[in-house]
C-alpha positions in Angstrom: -86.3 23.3 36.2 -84.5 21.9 33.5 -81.3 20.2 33.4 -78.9 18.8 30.5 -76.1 17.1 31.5 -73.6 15.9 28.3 -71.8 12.4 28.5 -67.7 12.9 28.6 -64.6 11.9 26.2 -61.3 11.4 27.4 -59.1 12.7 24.3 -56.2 12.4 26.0 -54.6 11.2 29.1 -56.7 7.9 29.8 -55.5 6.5 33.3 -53.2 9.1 34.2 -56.2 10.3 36.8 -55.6 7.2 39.1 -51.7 7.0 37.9 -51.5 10.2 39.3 -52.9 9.3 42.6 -49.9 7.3 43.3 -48.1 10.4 43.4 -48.6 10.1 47.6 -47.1 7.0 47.9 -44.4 7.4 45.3 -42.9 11.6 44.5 -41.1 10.0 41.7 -44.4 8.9 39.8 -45.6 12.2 37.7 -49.1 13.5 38.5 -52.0 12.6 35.9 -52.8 15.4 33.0 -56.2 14.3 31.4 -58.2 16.8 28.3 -61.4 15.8 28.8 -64.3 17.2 26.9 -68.2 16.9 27.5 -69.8 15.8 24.1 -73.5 17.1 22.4 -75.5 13.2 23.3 -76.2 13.0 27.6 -79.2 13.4 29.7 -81.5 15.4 30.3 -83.8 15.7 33.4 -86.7 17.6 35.3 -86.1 18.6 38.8 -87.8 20.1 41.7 -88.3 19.9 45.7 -89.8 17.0 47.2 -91.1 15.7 50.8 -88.7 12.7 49.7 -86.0 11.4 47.8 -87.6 10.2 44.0 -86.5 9.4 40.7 -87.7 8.1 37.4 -85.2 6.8 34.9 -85.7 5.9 31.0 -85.8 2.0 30.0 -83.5 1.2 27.2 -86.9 1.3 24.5 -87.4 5.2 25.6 -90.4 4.8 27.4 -90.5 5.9 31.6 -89.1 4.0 33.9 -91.2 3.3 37.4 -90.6 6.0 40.1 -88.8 5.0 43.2 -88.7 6.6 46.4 -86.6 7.1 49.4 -86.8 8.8 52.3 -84.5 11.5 53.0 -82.3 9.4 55.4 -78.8 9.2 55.3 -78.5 5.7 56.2 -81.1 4.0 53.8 -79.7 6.2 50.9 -76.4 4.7 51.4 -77.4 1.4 52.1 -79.3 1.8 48.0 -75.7 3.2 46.9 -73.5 -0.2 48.2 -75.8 -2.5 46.7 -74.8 -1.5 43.5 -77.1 -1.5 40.0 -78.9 2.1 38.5 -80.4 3.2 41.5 -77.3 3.4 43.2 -75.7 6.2 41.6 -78.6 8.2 42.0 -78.8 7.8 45.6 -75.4 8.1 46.5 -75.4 11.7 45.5 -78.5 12.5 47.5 -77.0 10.8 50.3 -73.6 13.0 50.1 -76.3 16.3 49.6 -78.0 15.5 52.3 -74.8 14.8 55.0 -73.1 17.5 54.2 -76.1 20.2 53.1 -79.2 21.7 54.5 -81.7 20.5 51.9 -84.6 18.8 51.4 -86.1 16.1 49.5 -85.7 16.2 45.7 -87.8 14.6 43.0 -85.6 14.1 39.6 -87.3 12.8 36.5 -85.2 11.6 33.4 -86.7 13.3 30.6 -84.5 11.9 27.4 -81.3 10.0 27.3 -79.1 10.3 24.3 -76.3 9.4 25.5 -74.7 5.7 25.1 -74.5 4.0 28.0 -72.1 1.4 29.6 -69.6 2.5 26.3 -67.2 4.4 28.2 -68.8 7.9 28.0 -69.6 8.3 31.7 -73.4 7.9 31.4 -73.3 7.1 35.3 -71.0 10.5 35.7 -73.3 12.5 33.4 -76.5 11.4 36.4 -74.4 12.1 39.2 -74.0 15.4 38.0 -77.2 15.8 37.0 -78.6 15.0 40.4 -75.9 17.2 42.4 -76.7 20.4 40.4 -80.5 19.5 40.8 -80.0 20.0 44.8 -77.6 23.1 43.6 -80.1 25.1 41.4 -83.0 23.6 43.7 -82.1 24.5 46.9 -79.7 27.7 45.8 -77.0 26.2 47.3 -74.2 28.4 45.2 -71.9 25.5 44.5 -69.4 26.4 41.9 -69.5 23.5 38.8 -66.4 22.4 40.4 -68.1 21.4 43.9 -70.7 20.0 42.1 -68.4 17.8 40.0 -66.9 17.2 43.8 -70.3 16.1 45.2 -71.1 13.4 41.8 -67.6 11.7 42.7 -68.2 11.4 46.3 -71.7 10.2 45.9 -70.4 7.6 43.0 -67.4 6.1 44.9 -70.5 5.1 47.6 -71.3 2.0 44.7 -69.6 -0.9 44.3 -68.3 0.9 40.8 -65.3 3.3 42.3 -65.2 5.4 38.8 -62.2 7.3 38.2 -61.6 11.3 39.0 -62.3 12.5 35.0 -65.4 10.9 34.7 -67.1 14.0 36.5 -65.6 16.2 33.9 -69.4 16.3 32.4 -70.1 19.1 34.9 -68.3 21.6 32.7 -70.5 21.0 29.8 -69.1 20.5 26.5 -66.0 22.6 26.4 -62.7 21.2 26.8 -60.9 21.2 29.5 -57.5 20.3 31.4 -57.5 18.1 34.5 -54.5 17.5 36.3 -54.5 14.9 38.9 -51.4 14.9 41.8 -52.3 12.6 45.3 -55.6 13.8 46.0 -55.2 17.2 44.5 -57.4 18.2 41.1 -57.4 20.7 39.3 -59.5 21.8 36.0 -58.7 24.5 33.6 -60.4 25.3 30.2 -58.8 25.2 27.3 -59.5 27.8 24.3 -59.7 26.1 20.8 -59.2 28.1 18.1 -61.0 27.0 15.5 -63.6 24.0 15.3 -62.7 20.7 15.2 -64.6 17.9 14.6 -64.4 14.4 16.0 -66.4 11.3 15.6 -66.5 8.5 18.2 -68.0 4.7 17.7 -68.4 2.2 19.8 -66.7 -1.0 18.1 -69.5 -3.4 19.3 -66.4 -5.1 20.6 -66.2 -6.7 24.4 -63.5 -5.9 27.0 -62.9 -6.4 30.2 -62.5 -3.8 32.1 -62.1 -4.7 35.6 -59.1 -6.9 34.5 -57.7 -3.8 32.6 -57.8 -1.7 35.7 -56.5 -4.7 37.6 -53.3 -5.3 35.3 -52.2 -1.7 35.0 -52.6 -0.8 39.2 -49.8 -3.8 39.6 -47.6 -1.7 37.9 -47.6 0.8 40.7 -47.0 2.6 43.0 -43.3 1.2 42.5 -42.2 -0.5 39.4 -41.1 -4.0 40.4 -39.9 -4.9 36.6 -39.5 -3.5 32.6 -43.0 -3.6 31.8 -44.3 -1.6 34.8 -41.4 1.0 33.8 -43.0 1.0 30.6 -46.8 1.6 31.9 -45.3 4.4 34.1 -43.5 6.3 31.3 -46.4 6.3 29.3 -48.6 7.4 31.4 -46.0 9.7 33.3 -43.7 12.2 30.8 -44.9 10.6 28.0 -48.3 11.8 28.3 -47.3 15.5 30.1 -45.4 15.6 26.8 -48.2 14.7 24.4 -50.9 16.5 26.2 -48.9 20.1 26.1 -48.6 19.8 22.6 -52.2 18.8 21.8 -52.8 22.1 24.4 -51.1 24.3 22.1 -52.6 22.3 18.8 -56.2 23.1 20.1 -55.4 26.5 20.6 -54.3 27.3 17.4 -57.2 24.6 15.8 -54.5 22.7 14.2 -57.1 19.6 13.4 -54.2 17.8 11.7 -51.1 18.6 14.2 -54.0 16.9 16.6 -54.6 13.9 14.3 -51.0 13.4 14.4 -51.2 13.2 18.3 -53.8 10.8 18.1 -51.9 8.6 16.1 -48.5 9.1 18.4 -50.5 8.6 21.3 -52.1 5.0 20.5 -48.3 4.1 18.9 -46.9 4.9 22.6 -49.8 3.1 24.1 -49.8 -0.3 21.8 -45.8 -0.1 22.8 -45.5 0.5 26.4 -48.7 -0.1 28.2 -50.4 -3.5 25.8 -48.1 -5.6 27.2 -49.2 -5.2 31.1 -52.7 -7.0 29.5 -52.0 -7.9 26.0 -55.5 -10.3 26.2 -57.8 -7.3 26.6 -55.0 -5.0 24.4 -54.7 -7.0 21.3 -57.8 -5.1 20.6 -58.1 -6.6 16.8 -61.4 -4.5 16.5 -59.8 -1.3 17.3 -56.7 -1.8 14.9 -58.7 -2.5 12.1 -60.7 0.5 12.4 -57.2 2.3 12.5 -55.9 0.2 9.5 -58.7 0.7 7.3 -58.2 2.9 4.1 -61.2 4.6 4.3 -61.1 5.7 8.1 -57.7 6.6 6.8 -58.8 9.1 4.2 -61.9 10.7 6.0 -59.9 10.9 9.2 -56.4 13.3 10.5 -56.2 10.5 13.4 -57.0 7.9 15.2 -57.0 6.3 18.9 -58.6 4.3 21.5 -60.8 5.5 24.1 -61.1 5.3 27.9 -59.8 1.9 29.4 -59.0 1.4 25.6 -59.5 -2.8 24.4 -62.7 -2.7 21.7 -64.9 -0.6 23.3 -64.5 3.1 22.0 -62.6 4.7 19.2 -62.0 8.5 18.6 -61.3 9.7 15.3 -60.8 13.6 14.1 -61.5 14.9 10.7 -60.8 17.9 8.7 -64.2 19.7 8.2 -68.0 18.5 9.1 -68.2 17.3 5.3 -65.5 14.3 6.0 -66.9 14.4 9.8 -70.5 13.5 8.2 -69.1 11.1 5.9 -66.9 9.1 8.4 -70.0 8.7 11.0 -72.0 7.6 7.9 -69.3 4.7 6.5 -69.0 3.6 10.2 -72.3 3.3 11.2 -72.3 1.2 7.7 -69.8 -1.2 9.1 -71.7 -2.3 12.0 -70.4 -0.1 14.6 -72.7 2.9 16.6 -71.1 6.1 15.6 -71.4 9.8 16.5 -70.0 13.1 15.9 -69.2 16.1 18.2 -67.8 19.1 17.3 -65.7 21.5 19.4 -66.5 25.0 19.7 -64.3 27.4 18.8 -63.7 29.1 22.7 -63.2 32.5 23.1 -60.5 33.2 25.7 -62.7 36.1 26.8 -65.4 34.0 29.1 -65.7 36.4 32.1 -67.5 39.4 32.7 -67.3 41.9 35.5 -70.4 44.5 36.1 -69.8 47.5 38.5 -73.2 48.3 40.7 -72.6 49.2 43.3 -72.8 52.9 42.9 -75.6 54.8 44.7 -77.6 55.7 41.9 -77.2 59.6 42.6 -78.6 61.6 39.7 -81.8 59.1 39.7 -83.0 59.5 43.5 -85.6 58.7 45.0 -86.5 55.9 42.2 -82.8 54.7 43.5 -84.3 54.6 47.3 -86.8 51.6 46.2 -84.7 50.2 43.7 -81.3 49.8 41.8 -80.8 51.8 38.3 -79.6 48.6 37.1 -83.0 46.8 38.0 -85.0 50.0 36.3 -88.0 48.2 33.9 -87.1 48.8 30.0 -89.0 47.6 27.5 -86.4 45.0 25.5 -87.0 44.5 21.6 -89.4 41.5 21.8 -91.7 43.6 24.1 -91.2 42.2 27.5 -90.3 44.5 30.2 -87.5 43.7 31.7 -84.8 44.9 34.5 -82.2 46.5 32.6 -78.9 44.3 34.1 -81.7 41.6 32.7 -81.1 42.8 29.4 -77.4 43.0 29.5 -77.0 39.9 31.0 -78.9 38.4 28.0 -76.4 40.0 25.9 -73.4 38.6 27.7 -74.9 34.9 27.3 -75.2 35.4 23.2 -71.8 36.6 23.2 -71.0 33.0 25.2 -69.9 34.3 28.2 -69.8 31.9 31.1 -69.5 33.5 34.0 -70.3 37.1 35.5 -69.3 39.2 38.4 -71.4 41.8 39.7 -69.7 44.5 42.0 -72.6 45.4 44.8 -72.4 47.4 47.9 -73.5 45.5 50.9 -76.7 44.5 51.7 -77.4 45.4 48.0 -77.3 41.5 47.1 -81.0 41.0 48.9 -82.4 42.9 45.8 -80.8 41.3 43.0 -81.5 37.8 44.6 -85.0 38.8 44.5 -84.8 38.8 40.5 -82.3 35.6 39.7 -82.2 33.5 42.9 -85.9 33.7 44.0 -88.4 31.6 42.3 -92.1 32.6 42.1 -95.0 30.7 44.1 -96.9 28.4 41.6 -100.4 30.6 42.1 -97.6 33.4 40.3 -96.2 31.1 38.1 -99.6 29.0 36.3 -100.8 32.7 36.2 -97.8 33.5 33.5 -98.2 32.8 29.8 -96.1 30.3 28.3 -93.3 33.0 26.7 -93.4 34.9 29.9 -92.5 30.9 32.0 -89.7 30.8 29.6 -88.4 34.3 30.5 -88.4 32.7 34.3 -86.8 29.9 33.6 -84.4 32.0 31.3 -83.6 34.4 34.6 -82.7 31.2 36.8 -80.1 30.3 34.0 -79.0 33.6 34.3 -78.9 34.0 37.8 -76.6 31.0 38.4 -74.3 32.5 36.2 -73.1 35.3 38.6 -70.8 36.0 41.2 -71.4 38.9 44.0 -68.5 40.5 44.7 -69.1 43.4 47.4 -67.4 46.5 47.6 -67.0 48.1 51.2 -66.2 51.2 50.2 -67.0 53.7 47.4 -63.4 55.1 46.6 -64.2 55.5 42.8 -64.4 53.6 39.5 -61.2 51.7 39.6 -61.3 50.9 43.5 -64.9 48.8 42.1 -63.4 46.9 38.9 -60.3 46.2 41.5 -62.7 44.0 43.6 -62.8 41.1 40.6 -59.1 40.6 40.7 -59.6 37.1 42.4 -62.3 36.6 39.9 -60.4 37.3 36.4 -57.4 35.6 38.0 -54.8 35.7 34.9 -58.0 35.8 32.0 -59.3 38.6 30.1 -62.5 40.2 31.0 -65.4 41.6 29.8 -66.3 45.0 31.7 -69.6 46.5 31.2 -71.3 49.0 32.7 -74.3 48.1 34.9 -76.7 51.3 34.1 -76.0 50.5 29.6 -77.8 48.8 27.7 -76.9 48.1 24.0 -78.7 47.8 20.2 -76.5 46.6 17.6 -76.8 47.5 14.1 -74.6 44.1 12.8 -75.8 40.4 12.8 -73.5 40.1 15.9 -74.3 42.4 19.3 -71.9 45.0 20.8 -70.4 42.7 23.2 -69.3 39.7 20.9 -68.1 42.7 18.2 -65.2 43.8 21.4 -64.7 40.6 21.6 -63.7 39.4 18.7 -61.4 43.1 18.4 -59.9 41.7 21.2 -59.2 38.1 20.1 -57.1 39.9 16.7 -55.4 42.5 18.7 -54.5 40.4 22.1 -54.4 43.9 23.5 -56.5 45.7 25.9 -59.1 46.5 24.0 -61.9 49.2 24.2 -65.2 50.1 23.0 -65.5 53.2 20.8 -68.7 55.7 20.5 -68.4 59.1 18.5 -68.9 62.1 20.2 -69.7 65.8 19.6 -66.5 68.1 20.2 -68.8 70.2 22.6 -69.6 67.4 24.8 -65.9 65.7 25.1 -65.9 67.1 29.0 -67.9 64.8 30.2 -66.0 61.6 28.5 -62.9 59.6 28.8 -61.9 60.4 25.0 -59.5 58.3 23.1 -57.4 59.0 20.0 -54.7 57.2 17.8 -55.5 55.9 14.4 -57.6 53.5 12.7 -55.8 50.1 10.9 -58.5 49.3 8.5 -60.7 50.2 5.9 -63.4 50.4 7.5 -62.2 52.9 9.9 -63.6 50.4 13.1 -60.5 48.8 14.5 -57.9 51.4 16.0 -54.5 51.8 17.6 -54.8 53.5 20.4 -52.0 56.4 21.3 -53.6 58.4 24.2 -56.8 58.5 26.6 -57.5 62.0 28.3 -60.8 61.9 31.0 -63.2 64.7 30.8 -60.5 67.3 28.5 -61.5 70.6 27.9 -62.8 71.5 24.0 -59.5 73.1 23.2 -57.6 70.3 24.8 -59.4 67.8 23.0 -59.6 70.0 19.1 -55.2 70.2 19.4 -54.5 66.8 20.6 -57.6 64.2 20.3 -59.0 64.3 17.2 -59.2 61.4 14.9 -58.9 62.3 10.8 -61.3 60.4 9.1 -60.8 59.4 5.4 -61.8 63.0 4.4 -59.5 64.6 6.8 -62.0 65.7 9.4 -61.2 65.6 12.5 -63.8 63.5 14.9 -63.8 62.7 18.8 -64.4 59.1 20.3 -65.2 57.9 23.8 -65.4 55.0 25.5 -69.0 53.0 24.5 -69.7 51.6 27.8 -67.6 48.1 27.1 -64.2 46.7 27.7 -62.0 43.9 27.6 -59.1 44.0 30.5 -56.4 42.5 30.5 -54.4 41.0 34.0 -52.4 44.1 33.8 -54.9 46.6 34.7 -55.5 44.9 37.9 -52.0 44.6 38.3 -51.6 48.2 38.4 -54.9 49.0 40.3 -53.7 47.1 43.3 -50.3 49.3 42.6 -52.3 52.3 42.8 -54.0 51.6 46.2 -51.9 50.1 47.8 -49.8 53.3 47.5 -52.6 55.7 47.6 -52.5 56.8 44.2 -55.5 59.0 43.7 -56.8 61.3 41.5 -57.6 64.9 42.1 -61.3 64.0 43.8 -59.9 61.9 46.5 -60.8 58.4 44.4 -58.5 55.5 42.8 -59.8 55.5 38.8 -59.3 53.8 35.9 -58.7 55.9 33.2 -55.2 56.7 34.3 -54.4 53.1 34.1 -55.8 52.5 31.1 -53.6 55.7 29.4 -50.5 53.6 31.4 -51.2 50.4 29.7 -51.4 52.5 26.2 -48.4 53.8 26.3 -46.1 51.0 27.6 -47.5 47.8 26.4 -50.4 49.2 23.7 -53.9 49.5 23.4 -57.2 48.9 20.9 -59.6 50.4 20.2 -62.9 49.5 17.8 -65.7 51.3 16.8 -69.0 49.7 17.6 -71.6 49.1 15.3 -74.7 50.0 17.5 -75.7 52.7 20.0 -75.7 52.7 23.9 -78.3 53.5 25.9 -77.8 54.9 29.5 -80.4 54.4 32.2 -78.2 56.5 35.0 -79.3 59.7 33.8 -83.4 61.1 33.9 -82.9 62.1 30.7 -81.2 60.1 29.0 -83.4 57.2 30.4 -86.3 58.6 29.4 -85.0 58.9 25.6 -83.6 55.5 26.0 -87.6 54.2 26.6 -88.5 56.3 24.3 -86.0 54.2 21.8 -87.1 51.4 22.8 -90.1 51.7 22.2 -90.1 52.8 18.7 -87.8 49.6 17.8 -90.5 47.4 18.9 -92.7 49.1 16.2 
């Protein structure tokens, strides 16, 4: 398979990963906080098993490298790792892999390099990483990105180059995220952005040294023996904390300018308290000149060293990608080696939880060979495909990160036979190129989810209850598993909830109009609509499966002619931490409803009335595969849409 693994920036926080590890030796030194973000250049690489250890790197004119080999032996991996030089990065990973996993050999071929190397952006990181989720995705080893990042440190402290704890940040792709660094404890958090922001970087063609940086600000701890190693300590201490909360809340708003004052404030604090612990290498007359000039001045909202700072790197942000564009441009004119990276905007929604582990009643026996949400539908671009195959597409567009699928035990053997195992090669050279993308599109996918199993069927809310752990204190995404969805917008059915739920903050659910005479078998929802476009509502109430006359006196929705009309739920929500809150409430004091099972609608109705509740009207049509019928017209519509 495949693997891209970006190069990393250090934004903010540069040395407060090894300041922090002081923290053990000294309680009154504050732990590190680090935002770190991957950025669009890095490498890329082809992996798959092997009878041994190989690899083949890129030379510096672009052209392949020779392959080396190793034997899948502890000892002579680690023995390549201490002496140091480009092999040894590589082979200090496959040693950690193979100590502390069952795997095999692994052959890893460098494909493109676009990434600058030796410039501070953690090129060595970037194929430590690369190599520790090639064992991971190879050898299905279900690391999370946060044991792989685990793995590309431990295997790179093996060389003589003892990088610090942020470099491996390049594991969680080019998002930003939070690292905060206390004794030997880490930990990551990702950081929403709220609107773009684009940043340029350059290397200043300058020379440092940074082993005599490193050298000169470790003497300053763990106890500060005079002024200037009070100094370094503040600075890298409270006086980052400070500066890095505030850049936190910055990014989250996308306050480009509040963060190009930050910038500036931050390399201010750094020329004054921590230059003078090695003012040879932090006179940096490159770097200040970049900072001085008027043009980098006008194109740019800030600007400030990078990494070990000296004349390596400097970052710069700018208003839009027009002065972005421009700034890389006047740089590269001066000499230096710039690039730009933009950060996404990040929705805070970047879970999703999928219930399936029901039995599959109403569509036995087909349910006694296989799961309703593996049923074959034939998706738009004419491939059949396992339904969940087709939401989980979905999700992906919509950016989602991470999924959770709710299963009943022994249930995960049949999903793993769709994401987690790969075909034979006689299958595989028998496929057609689109249909080899498709499998390498499902091994993506499949590395994307979590199985969560439920023990017991004790009803809809008793399943969404088992991803507490999973959502932790984040929105989710809930979907149900036997739905698939057509959109009739430029944006699909998930990423239109989404973005209700990003301007309402709310709980937020999916909306689907309904016939009057068929409200009894729904969970319908009323209140009224806040725009124009009747789409986006406030909900008031949230009855399950009322009875026509309930539902014409109390649950009808006027429309802009004064009709009345009846909405259920589409299939989609976002929940918030509070509807797990209160589902743990429920069963942990028995709270059921009148069949004997803990559900979810009367949480939801809870939620609506005490804290509030949206609704939005979807711009598509759901299409249920639980039901003979109705999966037999959603074929049938299928079909017709690939006409």
């Amino acid at each position: 398979m495949n693997i891209f693994v970006p190069g990393r920036l250090c934004l903010f926080g540069e040395h407060s990963d090894w300041a922090g590890l002081y923290n053990r030796t000294n309680s009154e030194v504050e732990p590190g906080m680090a935002i770190v973000t991957g950025i669009e250049q890095g490498i890329y690489g082809y992996v798959e098993r092997s009878d041994k250890f190989r690899f083949r790197g890129m030379k510096e004119d672009g052209s392949h490298g020779e392959w080396i080999e190793w034997p899948m032996s502890v000892k002579q991996l680690k023995a390549t790792a201490e002496e140091g030089g480009y092999y040894s990065y590589v082979a200090g990973v496959a040693a950690f892999m193979l100590e502390y996993y069952d795997v095999g050999g692994l052959s890893v071929d460098i494909t493109k390099v676009t990434i600058p190397v030796k410039k501070g952006l953690s090129s060595s990181a970037a194929i430590c990483v690369l190599v520790a989720r090639g064992f991971n995705l190879t050898y299905d080893l279900q690391m999370s990105v946060r044991g792989e990042m685990e793995a590309a440190y431990r295997g790179e402290i093996m060389t003589p180059s003892r990088c610090g704890r942020l470099d491996q940040a390049c594991a969680y792709g080019e998002k930003p995220v939070l690292m905060r660094f206390a004794s030997e404890n880490i930990e990551v958090e990702r950081l929403a952005v709220g609107k773009d922001l684009h940043w340029v970087f350059a290397d200043l063609n300058g020379e440092k040294d940074t082993k005599k940086i490193l050298s000169s600000l470790n003497a300053c701890y763990p106890f500060a023996q005079d002024e200037q190693s009070k100094k370094v300590q503040e600075a890298l201490g409270p006086d980052n904390r400070k500066l890095v909360e505030q850049v936190i809340e910055a990014m989250r708003r996308g306050d480009a300018a509040r963060i190009g004052a930050l910038m500036d404030e931050s390399q201010r604090l750094f020329d004054e308290k921590v230059a003078g612990a090695c003012p040879s290498e932090f006179d940096s007359p490159l770097l200040h000149a970049v900072m001085a000039d008027p043009e980098v001045k006008h194109l740019s909202l800030g600007v400030k060293g990078v990494g070990s700072h000296g004349d390596g790197t400097v970052q710069m942000i700018c208003a839009d990608a027009e002065k972005q564009e421009a700034l890389c441009a006047y740089l590269n004119g001066k000499g230096m080696d710039a690039y730009v990276f933009t950060i996404k905007r990040q929705r805070s929604v970047r879970k999703a939880v999928i219930p399936a582990a029901g039995f599959g009643t109403r569509m036995f026996p087909a349910t006694k060979v296989v799961k309703k949400e593996l049923f074959p539908v034939v998706d738009r671009d004419g491939i059949a495909k396992p339904a969940l195959l087709v939401l989980l597409q979905e999700l992906e567009q919509a950016g989602i990160e991470e999924v959770a699928l709710i299963v009943s035990p022994g249930d995960r053997e049949e999903f793993d036979r769709l994401f987690k195992r790969d075909l034979t090669i006689e299958h595989y050279r028998k496929l057609p190129k689109a249909l080899r993308e498709v499998n390498v599109a499902i091994q993506r996918l499949g590395q994307k989810i979590t199985y969560i199993e439920q023990e017991e069927q004790l009803g809809f809310g008793h399943a969404v209850y088992q991803a507490k752990d999973f959502a932790g204190e984040e929105p989710v995404l809930m979907l149900l598993g036997d739905h698939i969805y057509t959109t009739d917008s430029r944006k699909n059915c998930a990423s239109q909830l989404m973005d209700a739920y990003e301007r309402s903050g709310q709980l937020t659910l999916s909306l689907d109009e309904v016939r009057l005479e068929d409200v009894m078998h729904y969970g319908i929802i009323t209140g009224q609509f806040t725009d124009g476009e009747e789409r986006l509502m406030q909900a008031s109430d949230m009855v399950e499966k009322p009875t026509m006359e309930y539902a014409r006196l109390h649950l009808g929705v006027k429309d802009k002619r004064g009709v009345d009309k009846y909405y259920c739920v589409f299939g989609q929500y976002v929940l918030t931490p509070k509807v797990f809150e209160l589902l743990g409430r429920d069963i942990a004091e028995g709270r059921k409803s009148e069949n004997g099972e803990y559900g979810l609608t009367s949480v939801l109705r809870e939620i609506c009335r005490t804290e509030g509740m949206t609704a939005y009207r979807i711009d598509g049509e759901r299409h249920d595969i639980g039901i003979p019928e109705e999966y037999l017209r959603t074929m049938a519509k299928y079909g017709k849409e690939n006409e």
